[in-house]
C-alpha positions in Angstrom: -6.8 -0.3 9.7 -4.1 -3.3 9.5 -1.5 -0.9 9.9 -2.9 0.2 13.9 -3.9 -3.9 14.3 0.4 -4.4 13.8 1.2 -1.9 15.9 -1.4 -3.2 18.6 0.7 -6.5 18.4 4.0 -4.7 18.7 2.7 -2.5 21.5 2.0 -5.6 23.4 4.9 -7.5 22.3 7.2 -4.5 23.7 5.7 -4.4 27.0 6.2 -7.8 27.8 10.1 -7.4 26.4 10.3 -4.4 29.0 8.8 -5.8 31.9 10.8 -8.8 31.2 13.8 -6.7 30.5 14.3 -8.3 27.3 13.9 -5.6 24.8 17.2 -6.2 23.0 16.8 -10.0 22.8 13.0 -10.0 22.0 14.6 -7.4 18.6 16.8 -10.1 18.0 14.5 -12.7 17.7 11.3 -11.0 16.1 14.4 -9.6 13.1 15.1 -13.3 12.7 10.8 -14.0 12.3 10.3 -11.6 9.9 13.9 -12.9 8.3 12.4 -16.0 8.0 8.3 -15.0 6.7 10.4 -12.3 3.6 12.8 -15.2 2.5 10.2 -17.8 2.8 6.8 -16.8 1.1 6.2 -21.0 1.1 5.7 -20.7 4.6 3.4 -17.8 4.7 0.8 -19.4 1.9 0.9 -22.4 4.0 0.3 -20.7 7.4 -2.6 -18.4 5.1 -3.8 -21.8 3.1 -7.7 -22.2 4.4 -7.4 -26.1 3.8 -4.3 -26.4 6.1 -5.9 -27.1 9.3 -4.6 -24.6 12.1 -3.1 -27.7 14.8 -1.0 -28.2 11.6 -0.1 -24.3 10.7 0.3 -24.0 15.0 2.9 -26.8 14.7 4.6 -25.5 12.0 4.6 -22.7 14.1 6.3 -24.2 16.9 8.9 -26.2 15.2 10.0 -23.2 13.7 10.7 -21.1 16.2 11.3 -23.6 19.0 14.2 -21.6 20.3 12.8 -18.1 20.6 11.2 -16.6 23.4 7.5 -17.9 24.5 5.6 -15.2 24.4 6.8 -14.1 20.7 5.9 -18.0 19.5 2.3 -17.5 21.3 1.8 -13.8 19.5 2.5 -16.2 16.3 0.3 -18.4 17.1 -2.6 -16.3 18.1 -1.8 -14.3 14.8 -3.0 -17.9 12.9 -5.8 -18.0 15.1 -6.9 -14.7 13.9 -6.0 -15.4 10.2 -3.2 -12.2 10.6 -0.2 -14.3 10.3 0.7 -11.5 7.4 1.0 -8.9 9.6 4.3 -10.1 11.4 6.8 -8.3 9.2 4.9 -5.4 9.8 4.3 -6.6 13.7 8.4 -6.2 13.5 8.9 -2.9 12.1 6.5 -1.1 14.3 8.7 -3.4 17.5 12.0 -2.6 16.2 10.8 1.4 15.8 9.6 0.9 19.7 11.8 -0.1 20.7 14.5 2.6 19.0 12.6 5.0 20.4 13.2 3.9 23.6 17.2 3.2 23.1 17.3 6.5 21.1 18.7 4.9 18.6 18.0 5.1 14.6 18.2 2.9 11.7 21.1 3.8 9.5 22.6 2.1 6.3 25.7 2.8 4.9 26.8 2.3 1.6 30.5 2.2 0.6 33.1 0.3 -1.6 34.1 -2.1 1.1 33.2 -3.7 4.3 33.2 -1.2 7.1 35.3 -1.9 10.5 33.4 -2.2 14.0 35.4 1.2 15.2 34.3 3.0 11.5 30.6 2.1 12.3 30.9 3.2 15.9 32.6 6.2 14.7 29.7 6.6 12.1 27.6 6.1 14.6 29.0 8.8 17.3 29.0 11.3 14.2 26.1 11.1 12.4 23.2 10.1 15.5 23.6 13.9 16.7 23.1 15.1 13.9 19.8 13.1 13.9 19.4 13.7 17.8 19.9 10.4 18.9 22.0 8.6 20.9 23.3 6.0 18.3 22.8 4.4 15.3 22.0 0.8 13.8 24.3 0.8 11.2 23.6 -2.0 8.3 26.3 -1.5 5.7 26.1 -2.3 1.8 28.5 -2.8 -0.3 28.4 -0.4 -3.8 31.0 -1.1 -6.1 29.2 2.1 -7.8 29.9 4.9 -5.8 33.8 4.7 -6.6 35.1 5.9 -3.3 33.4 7.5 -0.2 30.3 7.0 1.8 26.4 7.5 1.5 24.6 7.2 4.4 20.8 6.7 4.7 18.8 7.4 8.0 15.3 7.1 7.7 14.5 9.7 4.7 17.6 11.5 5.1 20.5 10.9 2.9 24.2 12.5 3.6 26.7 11.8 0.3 30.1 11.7 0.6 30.3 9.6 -1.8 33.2 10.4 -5.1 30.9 9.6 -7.6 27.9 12.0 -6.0 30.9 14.9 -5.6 31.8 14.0 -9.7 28.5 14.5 -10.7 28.3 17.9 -9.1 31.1 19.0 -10.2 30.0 18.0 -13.9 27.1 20.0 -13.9 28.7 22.6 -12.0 31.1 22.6 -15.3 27.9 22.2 -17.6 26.4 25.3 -15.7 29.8 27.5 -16.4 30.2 27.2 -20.1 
């Protein structure tokens, strides 16, 4: 049930970012919200608190995010009015997957030993979102000191493993198999 009431709110949300052609910059901004309600669980028991009276959750509200886009600050503070200020992370994910869908793009994260480069991500990107059958990727990349050399890539529950400690692990049982 709270899972369709999010994606209601997103629905709406992505509308208004299309017919405002804002769709990219209305991401941008609802990322930073849910940045904000993940990192700051303070925030969220206040806006939830039933003692904290809602002029003083709506202005915490709009101090907060005074610099995004109106009509993502008035889905916040219509959430409060509705007691489902939780659902915004939520609210975001079903947004962001909108509005992939639209872009044909996916979410992709990349693990490897160092900081990728803008053209290795692009050319990440290029390889690996056909093989998905999209046009691109959103590449996050994390840094794993673990996987010695290589790359892992993770697109929604697809994994691909390039990485030298994955093809040292086969090989190991492959030897383990033999003898």
């Amino acid at each position: 049930m709270i899972g369709g009431v999010a994606k209601r709110y997103a629905s709406a949300l992505f509308q208004i970012a299309k017919e405002k052609n804002q769709v990219k910059q209305f991401e941008e901004e609802l990322r930073i919200v849910k940045q904000v309600f993940v990192e700051n669980q303070k925030m969220l028991q206040i806006l939830e608190h039933p003692k904290v009276l809602l002029e003083n959750k709506k202005s915490l509200v709009n101090e907060a995010f005074s610099s995004l886009n109106a009509e993502i600050v008035n889905t916040l503070l219509l959430l409060i009015d509705r007691h489902r200020i939780r659902l915004v992370p939520e609210l975001v994910d079903n947004f962001v997957e909108l509005a992939n869908e639209e872009q044909q793009t996916a979410e992709a994260t990349v693990y490897s030993v160092r900081p990728l480069k803008d053209e290795e991500k692009q050319a990440l990107s290029e390889v690996f979102a056909q093989k998905v059958g999209k046009k691109s990727l959103k590449i996050t990349n994390i840094i794993d000191q673990n996987l010695i050399g290589g790359l892992k890539l993770q697109i929604g529950n697809r994994i691909f493993d390039g990485s030298i400690k994955s093809k040292l692990e086969r090989i190991g049982r492959n030897l383990a198999k033999s003898s």
